[in-house]
C-alpha positions in Angstrom: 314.9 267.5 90.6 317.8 265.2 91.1 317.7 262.2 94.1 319.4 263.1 97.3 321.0 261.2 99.6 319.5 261.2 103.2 321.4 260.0 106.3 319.1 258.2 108.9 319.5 260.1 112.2 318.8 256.8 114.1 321.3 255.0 115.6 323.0 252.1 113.7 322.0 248.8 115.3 324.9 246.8 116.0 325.6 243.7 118.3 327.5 245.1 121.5 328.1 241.9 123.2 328.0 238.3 121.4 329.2 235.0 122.7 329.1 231.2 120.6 330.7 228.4 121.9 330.9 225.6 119.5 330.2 221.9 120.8 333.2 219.8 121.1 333.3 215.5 121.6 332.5 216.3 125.4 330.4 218.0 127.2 331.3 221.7 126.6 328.4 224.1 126.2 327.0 225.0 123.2 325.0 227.9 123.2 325.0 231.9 120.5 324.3 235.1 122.4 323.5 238.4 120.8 323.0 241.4 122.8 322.2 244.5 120.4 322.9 248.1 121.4 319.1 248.8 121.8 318.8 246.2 124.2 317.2 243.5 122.0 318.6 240.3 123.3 318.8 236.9 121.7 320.2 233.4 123.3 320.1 229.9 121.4 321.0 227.3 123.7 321.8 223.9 122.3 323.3 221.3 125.3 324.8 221.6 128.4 324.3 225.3 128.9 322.9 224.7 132.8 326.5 225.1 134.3 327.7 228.1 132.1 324.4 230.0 132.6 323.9 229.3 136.1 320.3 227.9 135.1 318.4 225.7 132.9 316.5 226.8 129.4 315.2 224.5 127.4 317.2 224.3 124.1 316.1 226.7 121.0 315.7 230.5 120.6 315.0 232.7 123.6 314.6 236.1 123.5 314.9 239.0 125.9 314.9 243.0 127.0 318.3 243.8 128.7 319.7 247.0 130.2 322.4 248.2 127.8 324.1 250.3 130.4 324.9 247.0 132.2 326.0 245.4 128.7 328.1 248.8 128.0 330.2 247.5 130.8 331.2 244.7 129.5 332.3 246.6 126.5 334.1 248.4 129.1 336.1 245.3 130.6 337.0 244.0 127.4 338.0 247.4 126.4 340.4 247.3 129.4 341.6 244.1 128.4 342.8 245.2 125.3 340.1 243.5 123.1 340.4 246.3 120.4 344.5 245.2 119.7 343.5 241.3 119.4 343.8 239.5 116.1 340.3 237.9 114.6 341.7 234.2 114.5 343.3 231.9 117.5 343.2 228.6 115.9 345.2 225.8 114.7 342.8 223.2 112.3 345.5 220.6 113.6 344.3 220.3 116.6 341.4 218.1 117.4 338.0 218.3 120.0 338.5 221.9 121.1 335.2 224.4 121.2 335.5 227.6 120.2 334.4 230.8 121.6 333.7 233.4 118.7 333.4 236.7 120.9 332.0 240.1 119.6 332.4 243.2 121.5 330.9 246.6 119.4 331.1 245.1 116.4 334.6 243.3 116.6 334.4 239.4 116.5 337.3 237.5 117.8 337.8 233.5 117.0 339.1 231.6 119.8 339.8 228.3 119.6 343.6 228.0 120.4 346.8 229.4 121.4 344.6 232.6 121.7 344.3 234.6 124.8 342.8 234.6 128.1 339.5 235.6 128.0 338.1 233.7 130.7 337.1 236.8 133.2 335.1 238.2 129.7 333.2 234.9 129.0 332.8 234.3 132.8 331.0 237.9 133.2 328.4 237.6 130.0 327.7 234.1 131.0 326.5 235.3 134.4 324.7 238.7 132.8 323.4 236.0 130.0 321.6 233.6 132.9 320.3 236.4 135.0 318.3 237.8 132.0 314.4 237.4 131.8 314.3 234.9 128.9 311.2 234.2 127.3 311.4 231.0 124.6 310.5 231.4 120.9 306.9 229.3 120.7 308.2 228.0 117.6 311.7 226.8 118.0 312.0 225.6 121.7 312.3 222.3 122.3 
């Protein structure tokens, strides 16, 4: 009897909506989101995340349950933006002390740094989904 391939019937886990911005010689915030289609959320904040999320967490890994349906709409925005058309790099190395944002949207990750476009209304909406989530710290990595 030979080996036969089997195809999972369970849904392929995937992020749906990621957002990292990358420090800069200021005070821009650094922080990495990761919401996954089943609603697993994750959310590293390093500094000055209180003004982007609209709250204070104390840095490290926090983790959280979030409605996907509320998520899905985001996918849905950025959808409408045209996210899908975008290239996967903004950047020019030349240029000094800007912070990136490295967007993901169903699976498509987008570098930002510069001379990219506005996405603004996008990082402005997960921010705000981002700080009203029920965060709960990882024990071992919150400082």
């Amino acid at each position: 009897m030979g080996c036969r391939e089997t195809k999972d019937t369970a849904m392929d886990v995937q992020i749906l909506v990621g957002l990292q911005r990358t420090p800069c010689f200021g005070q821009c915030p650094v922080y990495e989101l990761s919401v996954l289609n089943t609603g697993e959320a994750t959310l590293t904040v390093g500094r000055f995340c209180e003004e982007a999320l609209g709250r204070s967490l104390a840095q490290g890994l926090h983790r959280a349950k979030v409605d996907v349906g509320m998520w899905r709409m985001v996918a849905d925005l950025a959808s409408d933006m045209g996210f899908d058309t975008l290239q996967t790099k903004y950047d020019d190395p030349k240029v000094m002390d800007l912070p990136a944002n490295i967007i993901t949207i169903e699976g498509k990750t987008v570098f930002n740094r510069y001379g990219g476009p506005d996405l603004n209304e996008l990082y402005t909406r997960i921010e705000r989904m981002a700080g009203a989530a029920d965060w709960q710290a990882d024990a071992h990595s919150v400082r």
